[in-house]
N, CA, C and O of each residue as an XYZ file, in Angstrom:
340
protein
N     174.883     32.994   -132.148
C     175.431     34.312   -131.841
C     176.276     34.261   -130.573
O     177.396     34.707   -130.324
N     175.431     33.611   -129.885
C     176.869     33.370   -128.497
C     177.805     32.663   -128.639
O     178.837     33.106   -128.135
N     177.927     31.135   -129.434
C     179.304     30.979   -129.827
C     179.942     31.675   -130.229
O     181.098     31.442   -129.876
N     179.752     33.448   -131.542
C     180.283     33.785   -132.150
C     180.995     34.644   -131.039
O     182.213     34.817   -130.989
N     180.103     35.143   -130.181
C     180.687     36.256   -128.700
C     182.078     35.389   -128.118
O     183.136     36.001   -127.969
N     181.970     33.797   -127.778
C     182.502     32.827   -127.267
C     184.214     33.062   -127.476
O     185.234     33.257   -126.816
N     183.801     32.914   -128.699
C     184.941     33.111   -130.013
C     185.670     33.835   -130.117
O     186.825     33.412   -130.147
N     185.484     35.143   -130.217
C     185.987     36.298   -130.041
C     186.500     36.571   -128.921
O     187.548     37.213   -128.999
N     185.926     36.161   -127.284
C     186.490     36.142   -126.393
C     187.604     35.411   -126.323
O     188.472     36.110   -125.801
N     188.007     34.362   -126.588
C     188.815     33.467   -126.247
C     189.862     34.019   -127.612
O     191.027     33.934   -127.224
N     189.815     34.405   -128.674
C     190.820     35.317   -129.420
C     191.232     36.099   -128.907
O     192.454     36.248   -128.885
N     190.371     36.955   -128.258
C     191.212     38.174   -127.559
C     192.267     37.539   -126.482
O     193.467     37.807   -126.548
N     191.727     36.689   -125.502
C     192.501     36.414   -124.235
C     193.658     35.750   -125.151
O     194.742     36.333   -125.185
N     193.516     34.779   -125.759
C     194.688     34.258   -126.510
C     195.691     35.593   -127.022
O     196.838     35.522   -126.579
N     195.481     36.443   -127.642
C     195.929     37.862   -127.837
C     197.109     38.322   -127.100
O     198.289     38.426   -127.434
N     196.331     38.632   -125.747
C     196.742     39.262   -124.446
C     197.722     38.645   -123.965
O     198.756     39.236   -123.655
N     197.508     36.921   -123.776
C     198.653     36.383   -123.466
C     199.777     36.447   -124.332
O     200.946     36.588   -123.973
N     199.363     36.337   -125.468
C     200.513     36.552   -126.866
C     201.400     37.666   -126.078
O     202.410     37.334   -125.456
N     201.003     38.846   -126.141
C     201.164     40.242   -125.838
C     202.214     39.958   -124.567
O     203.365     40.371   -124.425
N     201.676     39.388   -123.983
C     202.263     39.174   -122.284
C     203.590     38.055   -122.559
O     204.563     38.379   -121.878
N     203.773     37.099   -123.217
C     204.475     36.363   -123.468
C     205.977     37.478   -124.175
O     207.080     37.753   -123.703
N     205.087     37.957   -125.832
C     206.306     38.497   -126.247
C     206.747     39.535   -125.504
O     207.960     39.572   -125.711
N     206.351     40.695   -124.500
C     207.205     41.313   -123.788
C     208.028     40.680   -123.107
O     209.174     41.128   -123.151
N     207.826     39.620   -122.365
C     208.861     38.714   -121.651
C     210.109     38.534   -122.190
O     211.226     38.663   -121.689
N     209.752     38.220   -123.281
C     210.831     37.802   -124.275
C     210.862     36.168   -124.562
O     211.815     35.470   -124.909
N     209.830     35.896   -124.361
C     208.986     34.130   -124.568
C     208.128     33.931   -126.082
O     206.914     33.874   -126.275
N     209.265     33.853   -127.043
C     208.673     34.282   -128.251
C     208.048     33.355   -128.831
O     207.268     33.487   -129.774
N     208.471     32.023   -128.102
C     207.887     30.649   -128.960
C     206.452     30.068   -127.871
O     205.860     28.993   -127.970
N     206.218     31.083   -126.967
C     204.777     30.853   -126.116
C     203.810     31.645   -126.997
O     202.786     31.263   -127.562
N     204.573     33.213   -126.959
C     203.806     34.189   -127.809
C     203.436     33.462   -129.271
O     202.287     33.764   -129.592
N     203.760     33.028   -129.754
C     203.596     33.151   -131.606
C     202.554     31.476   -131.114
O     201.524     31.535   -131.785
N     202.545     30.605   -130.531
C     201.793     30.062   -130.217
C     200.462     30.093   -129.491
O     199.744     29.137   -129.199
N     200.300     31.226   -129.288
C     199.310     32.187   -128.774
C     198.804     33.037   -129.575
O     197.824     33.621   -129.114
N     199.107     33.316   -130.588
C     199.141     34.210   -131.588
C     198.532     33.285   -132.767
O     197.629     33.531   -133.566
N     199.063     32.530   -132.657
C     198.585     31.193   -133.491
C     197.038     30.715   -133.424
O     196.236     30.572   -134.346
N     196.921     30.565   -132.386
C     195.546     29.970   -131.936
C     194.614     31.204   -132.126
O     193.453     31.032   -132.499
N     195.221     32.721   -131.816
C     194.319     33.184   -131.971
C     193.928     33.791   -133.600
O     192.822     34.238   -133.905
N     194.717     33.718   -134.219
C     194.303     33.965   -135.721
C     193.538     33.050   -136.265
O     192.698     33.358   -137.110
N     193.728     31.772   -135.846
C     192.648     30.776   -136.068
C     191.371     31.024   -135.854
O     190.597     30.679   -136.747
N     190.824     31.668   -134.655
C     189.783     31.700   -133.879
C     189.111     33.228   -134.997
O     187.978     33.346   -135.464
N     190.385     34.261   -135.144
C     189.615     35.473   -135.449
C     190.357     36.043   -136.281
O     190.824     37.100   -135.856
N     190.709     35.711   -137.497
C     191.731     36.516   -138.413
C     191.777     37.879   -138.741
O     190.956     38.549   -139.366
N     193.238     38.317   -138.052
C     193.400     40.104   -137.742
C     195.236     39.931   -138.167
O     196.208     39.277   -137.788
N     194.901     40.968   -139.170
C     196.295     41.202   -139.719
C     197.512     41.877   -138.642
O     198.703     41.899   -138.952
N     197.019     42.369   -137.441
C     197.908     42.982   -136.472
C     198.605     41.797   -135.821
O     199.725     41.768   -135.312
N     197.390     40.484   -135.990
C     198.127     39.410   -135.501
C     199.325     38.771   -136.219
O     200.278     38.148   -135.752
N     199.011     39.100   -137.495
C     199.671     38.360   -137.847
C     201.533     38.794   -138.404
O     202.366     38.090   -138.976
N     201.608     40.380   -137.863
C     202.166     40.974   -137.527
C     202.900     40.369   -136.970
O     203.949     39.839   -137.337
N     202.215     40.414   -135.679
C     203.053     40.141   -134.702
C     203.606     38.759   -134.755
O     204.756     38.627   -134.336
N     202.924     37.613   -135.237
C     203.341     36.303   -135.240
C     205.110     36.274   -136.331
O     206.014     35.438   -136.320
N     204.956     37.589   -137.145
C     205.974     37.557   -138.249
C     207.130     38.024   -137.201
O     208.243     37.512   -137.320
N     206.920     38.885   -136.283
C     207.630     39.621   -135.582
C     208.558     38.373   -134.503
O     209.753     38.531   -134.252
N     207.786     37.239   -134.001
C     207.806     36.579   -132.949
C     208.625     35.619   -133.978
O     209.779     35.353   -133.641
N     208.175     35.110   -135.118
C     209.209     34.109   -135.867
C     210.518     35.002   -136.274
O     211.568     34.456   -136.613
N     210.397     36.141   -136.223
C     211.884     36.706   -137.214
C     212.925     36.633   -135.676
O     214.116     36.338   -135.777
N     212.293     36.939   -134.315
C     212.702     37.068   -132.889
C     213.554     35.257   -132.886
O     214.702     35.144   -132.455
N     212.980     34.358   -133.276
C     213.403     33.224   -133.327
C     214.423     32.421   -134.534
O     214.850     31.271   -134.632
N     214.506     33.185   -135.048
C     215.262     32.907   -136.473
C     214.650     32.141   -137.163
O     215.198     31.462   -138.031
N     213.566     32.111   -136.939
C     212.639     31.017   -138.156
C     212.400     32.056   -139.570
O     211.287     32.445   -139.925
N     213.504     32.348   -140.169
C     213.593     32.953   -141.459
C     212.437     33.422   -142.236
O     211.836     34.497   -142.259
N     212.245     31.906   -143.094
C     211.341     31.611   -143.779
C     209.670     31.551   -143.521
O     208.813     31.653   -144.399
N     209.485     31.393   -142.337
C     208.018     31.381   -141.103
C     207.867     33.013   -141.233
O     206.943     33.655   -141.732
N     209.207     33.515   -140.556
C     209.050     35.655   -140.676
C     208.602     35.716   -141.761
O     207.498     36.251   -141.858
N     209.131     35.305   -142.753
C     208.855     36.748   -144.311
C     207.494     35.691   -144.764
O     206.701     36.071   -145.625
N     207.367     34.580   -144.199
C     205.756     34.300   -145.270
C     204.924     35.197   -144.282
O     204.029     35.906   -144.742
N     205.132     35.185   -143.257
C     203.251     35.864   -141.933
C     204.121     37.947   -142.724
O     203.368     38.799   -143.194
N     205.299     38.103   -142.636
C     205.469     39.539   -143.372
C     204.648     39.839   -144.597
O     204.034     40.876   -144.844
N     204.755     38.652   -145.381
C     204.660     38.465   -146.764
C     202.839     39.185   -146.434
O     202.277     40.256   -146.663
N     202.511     38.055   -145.886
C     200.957     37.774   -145.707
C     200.386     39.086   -145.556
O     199.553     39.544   -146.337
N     201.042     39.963   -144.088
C     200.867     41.100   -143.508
C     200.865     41.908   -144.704
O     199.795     42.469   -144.937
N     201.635     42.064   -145.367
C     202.138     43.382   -146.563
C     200.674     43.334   -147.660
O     200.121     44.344   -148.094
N     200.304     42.080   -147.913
C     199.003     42.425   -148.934
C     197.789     42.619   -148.498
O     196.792     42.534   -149.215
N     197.783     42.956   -147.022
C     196.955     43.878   -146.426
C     196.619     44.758   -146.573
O     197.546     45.479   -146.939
N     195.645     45.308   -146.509
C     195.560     47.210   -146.789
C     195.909     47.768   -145.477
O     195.387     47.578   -144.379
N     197.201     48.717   -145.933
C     198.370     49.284   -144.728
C     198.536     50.976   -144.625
O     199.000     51.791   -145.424
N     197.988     51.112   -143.378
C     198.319     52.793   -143.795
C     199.872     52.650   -144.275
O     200.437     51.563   -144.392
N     200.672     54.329   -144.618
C     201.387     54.278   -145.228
C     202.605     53.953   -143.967
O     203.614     53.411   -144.419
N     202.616     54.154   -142.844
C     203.060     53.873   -142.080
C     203.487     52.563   -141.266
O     204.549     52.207   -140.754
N     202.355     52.061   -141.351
C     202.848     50.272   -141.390
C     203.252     49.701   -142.547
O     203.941     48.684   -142.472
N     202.889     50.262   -143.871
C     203.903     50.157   -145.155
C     205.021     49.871   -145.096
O     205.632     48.903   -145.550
N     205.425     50.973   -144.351
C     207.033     51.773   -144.473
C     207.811     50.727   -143.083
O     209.014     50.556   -142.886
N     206.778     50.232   -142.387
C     207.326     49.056   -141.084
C     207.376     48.139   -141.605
O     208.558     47.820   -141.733
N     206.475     47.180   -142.193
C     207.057     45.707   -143.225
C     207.909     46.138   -143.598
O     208.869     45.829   -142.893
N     208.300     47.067   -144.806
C     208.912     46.829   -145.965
C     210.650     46.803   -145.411
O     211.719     46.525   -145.954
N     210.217     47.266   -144.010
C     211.771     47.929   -143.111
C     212.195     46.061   -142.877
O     213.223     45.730   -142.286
């Protein structure tokens, strides 16, 4: 149970830095941060954002698969209407 606490901690901080990176405008720190942490704790907001951080980089094909991924999520209708944009 405390590894699992462990775990989760170190997803989140990985997160935060993500967070802190892509405002910078450091998109290939962020999505590598973002990376590690979907590993650790798989969350579709992440993976959002990782689609967001590859489309920021022109990695085309990297954007629309983590979009792709994001979209067969269950999406209010509002983040719907944000992928599909």
């Amino acid at each position: 149970e405390e590894a699992a606490l462990d775990v989760a901690a170190e997803a989140d901080i990985l997160f935060e830095l993500g967070v802190e990176a892509q405002r910078a405008g450091s998109y290939r720190s962020a999505v590598q941060y973002y990376l590690a942490s979907q590993r650790l704790a798989p969350n579709k907001n992440v993976v959002f954002n990782i689609a967001v951080c590859f489309e920021r980089l022109q990695r085309w094909a990297d954007a629309f698969r983590y979009y792709d991924a994001y979209a067969r999520e269950e999406l209010s209708a509002e983040d719907r209407a944000l992928v599909d944009e």
